[in-house]
C-alpha angles and dihedrals in degrees: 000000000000130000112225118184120201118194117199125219077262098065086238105144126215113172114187130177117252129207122244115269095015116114118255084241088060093050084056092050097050099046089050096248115169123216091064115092105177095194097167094034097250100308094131094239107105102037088227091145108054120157146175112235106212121247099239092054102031090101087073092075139090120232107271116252120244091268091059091047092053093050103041079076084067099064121135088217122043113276122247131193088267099050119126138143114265084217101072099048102099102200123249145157091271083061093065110128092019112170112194115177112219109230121228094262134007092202 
């Protein structure tokens, strides 16, 4: 499986292992990681699972699809280049090693 690593506003690190085809917001929400909320379960229409995607690991990704892109305007803290919803990154190998910093609030 994965590793994903989630780093809080505290700097604090907890890397899990997430299954294949599961989002990198699920894989919070199953290891009990705070700082997703997931209000709308992973739809892309509340912008509860904002993260950063770490430098060193944002050329893993995919370009985001319109939706995301929409969405990403709607986040509870500012936007930055490496935004994107946690929601809509469907783990795969590629995703091994992926580092995603938690913002301060998610609404």
């Amino acid at each position: 499986m994965p590793k994903i690593t989630y780093v809080a506003v505290d700097g604090t690190e907890r890397s899990v292992d997430v299954p294949f085809g599961t989002s990198v917001m699920r894989g919070a929400v199953f290891n009990d990681i705070d700082g997703i909320v997931a209000q709308c379960g992973g739809n892309a229409q509340c912008a509860t699972c904002h993260v950063y995607v770490d430098e060193s690991t944002l050329d893993k990704l995919e370009p985001a699809e319109q939706n995301e892109e929409y969405m990403l305007d709607f986040t509870a803290c500012s936007r930055q280049p490496n935004s994107r919803l946690s929601c809509q990154l469907s783990v795969t190998s590629t995703l091994d090693g992926l580092i995603v910093h938690l913002p301060e609030r998610q609404n």
